[in-house]
C-alpha positions as CSV (number, residue, x, y, z in Angstrom):
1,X,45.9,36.7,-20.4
2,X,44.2,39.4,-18.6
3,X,42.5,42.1,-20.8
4,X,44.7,45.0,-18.7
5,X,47.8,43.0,-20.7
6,X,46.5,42.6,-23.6
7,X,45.9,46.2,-24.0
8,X,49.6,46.8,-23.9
9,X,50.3,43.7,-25.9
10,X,47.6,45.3,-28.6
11,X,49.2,46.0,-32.2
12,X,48.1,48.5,-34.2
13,X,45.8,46.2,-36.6
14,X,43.3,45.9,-33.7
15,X,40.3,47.5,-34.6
16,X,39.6,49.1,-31.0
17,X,43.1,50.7,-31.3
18,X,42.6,51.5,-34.7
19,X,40.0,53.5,-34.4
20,X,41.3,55.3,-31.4
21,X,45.0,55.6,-32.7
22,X,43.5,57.3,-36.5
23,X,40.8,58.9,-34.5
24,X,43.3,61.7,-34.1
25,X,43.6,64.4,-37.2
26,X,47.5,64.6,-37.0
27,X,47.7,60.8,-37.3
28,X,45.2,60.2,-39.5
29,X,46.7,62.9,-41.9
30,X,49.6,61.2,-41.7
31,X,49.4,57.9,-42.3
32,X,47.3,59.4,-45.8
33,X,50.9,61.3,-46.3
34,X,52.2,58.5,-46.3
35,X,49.7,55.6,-48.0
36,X,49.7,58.5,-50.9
37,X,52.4,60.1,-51.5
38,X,51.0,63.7,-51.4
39,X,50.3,66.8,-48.6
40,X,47.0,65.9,-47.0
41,X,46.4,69.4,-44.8
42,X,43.5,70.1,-42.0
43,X,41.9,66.5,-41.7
44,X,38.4,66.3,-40.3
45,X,38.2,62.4,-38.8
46,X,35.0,61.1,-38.3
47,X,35.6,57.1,-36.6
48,X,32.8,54.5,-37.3
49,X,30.7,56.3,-39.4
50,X,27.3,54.9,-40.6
51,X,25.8,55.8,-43.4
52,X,22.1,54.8,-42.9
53,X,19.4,55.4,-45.6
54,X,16.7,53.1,-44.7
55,X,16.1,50.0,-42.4
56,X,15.2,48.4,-45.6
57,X,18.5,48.4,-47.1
58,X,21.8,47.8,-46.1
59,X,23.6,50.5,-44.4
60,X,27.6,50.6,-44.2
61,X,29.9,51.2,-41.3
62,X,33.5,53.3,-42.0
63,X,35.9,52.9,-39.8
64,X,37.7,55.7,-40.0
65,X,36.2,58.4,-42.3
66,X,38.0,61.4,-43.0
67,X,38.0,64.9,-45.3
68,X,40.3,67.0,-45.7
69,X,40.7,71.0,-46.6
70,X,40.1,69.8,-50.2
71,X,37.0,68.2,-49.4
72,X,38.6,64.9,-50.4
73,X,37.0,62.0,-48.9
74,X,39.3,59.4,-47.2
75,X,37.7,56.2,-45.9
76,X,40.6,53.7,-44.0
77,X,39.4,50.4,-43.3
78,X,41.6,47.8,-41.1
79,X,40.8,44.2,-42.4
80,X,42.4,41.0,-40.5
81,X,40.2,38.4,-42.3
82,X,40.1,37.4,-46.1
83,X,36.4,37.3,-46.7
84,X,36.6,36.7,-50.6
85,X,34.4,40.2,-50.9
86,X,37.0,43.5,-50.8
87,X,36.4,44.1,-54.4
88,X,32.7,44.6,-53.9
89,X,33.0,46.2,-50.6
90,X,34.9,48.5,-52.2
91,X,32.8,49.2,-54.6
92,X,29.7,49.2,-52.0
93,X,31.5,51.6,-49.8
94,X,32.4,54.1,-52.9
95,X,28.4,54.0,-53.7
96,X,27.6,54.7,-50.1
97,X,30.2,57.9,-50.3
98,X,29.5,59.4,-53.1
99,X,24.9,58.6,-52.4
100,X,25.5,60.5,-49.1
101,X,27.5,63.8,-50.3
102,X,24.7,65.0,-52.5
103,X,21.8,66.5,-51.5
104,X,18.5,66.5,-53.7
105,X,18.9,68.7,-56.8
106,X,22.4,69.2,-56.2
107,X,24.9,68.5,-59.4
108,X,27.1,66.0,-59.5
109,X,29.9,68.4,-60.3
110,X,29.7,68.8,-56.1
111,X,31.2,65.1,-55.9
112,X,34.3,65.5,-54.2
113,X,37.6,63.1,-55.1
114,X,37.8,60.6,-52.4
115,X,39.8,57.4,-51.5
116,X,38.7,53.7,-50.5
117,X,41.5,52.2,-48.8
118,X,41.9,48.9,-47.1
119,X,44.8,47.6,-45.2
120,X,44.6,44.3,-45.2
121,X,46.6,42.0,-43.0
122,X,47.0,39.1,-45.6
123,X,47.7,39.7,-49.5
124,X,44.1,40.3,-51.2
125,X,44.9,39.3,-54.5
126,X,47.8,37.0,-53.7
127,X,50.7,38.7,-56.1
128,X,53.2,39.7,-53.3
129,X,52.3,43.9,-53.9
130,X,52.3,46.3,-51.1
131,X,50.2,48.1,-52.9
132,X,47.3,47.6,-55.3
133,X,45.9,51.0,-56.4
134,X,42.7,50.7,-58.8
135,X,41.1,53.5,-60.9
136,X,38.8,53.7,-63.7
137,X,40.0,53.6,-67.5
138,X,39.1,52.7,-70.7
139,X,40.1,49.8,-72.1
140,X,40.3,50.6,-75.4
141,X,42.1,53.5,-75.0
142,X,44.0,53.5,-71.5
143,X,42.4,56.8,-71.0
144,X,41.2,57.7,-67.2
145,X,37.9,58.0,-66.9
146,X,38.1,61.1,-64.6
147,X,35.4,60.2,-61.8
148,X,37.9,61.3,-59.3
149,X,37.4,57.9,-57.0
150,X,40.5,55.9,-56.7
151,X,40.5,52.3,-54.3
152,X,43.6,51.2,-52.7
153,X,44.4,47.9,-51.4
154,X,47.3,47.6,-49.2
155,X,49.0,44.2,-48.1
156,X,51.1,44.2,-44.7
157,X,52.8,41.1,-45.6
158,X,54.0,41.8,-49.4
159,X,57.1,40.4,-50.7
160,X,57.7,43.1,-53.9
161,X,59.2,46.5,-52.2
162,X,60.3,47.6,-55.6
163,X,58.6,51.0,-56.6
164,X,57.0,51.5,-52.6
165,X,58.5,54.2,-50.5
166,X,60.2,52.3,-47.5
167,X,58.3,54.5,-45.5
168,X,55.1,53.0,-46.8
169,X,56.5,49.3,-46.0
170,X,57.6,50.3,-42.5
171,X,54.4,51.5,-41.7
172,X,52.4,48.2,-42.8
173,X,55.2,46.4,-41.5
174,X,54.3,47.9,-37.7
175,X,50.6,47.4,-37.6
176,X,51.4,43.7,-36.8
177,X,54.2,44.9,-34.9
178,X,53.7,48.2,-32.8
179,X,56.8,47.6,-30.3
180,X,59.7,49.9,-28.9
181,X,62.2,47.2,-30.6
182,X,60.6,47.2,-34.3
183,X,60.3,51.1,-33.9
184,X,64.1,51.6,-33.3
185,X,65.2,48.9,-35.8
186,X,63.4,51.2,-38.9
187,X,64.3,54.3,-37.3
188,X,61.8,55.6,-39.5
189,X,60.3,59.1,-38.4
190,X,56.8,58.4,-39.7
191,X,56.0,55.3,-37.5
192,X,58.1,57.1,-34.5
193,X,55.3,59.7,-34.6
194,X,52.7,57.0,-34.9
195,X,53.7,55.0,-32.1
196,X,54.2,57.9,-29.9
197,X,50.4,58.4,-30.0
198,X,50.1,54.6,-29.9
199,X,51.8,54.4,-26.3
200,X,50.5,57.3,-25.5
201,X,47.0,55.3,-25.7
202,X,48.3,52.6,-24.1
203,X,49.3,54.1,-21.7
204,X,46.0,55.7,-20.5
205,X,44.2,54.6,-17.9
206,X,41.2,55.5,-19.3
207,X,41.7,53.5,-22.6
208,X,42.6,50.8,-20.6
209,X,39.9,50.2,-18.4
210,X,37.5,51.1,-21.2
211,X,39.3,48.6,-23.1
212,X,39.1,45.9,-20.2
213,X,35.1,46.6,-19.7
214,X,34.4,46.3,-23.6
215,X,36.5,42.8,-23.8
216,X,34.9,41.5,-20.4
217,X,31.4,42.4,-21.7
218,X,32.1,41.2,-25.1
219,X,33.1,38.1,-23.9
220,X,30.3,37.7,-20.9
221,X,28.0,38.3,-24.2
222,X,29.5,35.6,-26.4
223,X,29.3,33.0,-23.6
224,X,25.5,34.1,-23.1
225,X,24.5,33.8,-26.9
226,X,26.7,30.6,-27.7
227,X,24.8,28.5,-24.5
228,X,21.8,30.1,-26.1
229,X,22.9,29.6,-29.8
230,X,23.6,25.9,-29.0
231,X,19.8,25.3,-27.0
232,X,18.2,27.3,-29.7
233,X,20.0,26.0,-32.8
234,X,20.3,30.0,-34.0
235,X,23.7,29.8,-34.9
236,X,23.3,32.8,-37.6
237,X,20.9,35.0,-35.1
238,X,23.8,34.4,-32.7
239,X,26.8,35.6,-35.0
240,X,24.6,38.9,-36.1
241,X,23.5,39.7,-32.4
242,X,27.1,39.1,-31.5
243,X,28.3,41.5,-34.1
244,X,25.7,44.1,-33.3
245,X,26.8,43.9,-29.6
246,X,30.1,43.6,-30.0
247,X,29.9,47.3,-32.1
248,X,27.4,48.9,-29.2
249,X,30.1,47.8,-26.7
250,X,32.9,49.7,-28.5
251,X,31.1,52.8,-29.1
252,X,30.4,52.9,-25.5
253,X,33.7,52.3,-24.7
254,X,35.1,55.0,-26.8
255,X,32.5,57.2,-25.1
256,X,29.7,57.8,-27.7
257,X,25.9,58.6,-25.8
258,X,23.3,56.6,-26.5
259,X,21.7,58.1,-29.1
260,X,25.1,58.5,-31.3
261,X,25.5,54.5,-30.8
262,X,21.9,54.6,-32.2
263,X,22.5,56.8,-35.0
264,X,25.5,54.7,-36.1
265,X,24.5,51.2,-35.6
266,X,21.0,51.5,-37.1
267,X,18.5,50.7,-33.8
268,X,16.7,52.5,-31.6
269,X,17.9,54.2,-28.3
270,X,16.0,51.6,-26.6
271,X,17.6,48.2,-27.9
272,X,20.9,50.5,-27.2
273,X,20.1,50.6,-23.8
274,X,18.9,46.9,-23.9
275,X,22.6,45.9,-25.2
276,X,24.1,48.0,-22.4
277,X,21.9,47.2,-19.7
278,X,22.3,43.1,-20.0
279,X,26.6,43.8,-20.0
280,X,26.3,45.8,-16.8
């Protein structure tokens, strides 16, 4: 299938379209409406933020990172595979948060409630939930702790609706199926919105092409490094350069300058241009 097709064909638990689709303040402040419960007003969205302390240690990529009037910290992360590890990501990814909100000598007073969310497209703990909401208690007493950092674990293929809003389950329901014909079966108001902006994307040249260019350079690139992985025997070199250049690519794609890409992914301006230079 061509990659102009399957741009159209895209759901919304694609990263690319994702990223774009949440990347917008409206959307993104919906879809918080509606994974919490609550008003979430004036959202600032920041799409694949790094945070980057030093190349000694491991940074962490967000995909969509958000705040809102509040100051409450939102980070949404799309995950299609079961890699055994969403408990300590999570836990990773609240460290990272909360390490870069503070500045030296600041109290810890300043640390702002925020939100770890993954919406996973297979159940992650394999009881049937929509939703799996963690906070911190005692348990002796039941009592919250009061941190203020709460990690939610959502499961587009649950089987237990009782206690989630509908609207909730509609909206997991249509990232594996963003079509017209799913749309007008919920006739849900929620994903209407969110797959007017979703069409709307599709429907853009600009996306497109951007999308066809990524996926032709992405795959020109995996063809390179698998010969080379199989001459070379690098198999795990392979699968990080691949990674790396596969996130370069997207940033591009969505328009980010060379030295953003470099900012977020970690490397220099110079192996930037090296990644882009090799997929012209």
């Amino acid at each position: 299938m061509e990659a102009k097709e399957q741009f159209k064909q895209l759901d919304l638990s694609n990263a690319f379209l994702f990223s774009l689709a949440f990347s917008d303040p409206e959307a993104c402040a919906l879809v918080l409406q509606v994974i919490l419960q609550k008003p979430v007003y004036k959202v600032r969205v920041q799409p694949e933020k790094s945070i980057l302390y030093s190349k000694e240690f491991r940074s962490v990529r967000l995909d969509v990172y958000a705040r809102d009037s509040m100051e409450v910290e939102y980070d949404l992360e799309m995950q299609n595979e079961d890699q055994g590890n969403l408990p300590l990501r999570s836990r990773f990814y609240q460290a990272e948060m909360d390490a870069a909100a503070l500045k030296p000598g600041e109290d810890f007073k300043r640390l702002s409630p925020s939100y770890v969310i993954f919406i996973c497209a297979f159940d992650p703990f394999g009881e049937g939930y929509y939703r799996y909401t963690f906070e911190n208690r005692c348990l002796e007493t039941g009592k919250p702790l009061g941190d203020g950092t709460c990690k939610i674990f959502l499961n587009t293929r649950g089987t237990h609706p009782e206690g989630v809003p509908e609207e909730l389950i509609h909206f997991l329901q249509y990232l594996e199926n963003s079509t017209d014909e799913f749309v007008q079966s919920t006739q849900d108001e929620t994903v209407a919105k969110l797959h007017k902006r979703v069409t709307w994307l599709k429907e853009d040249r600009r996306w497109e092409a951007k999308y066809m260019t990524f996926e032709e350079m992405l795959q020109r690139k995996m063809d390179d490094g698998l010969r080379q992985g199989i001459q070379e025997g690098l198999q795990r070199g392979i699968a990080k350069g691949i990674t790396l250049t596969k996130r370069v690519l997207r940033l591009s794609a969505q328009g980010m300058s060379a030295a953003e890409i470099s900012a977020q992914c970690g490397i220099s301006q110079a192996e930037v241009a090296d990644i882009l230079n090799m997929n012209e």
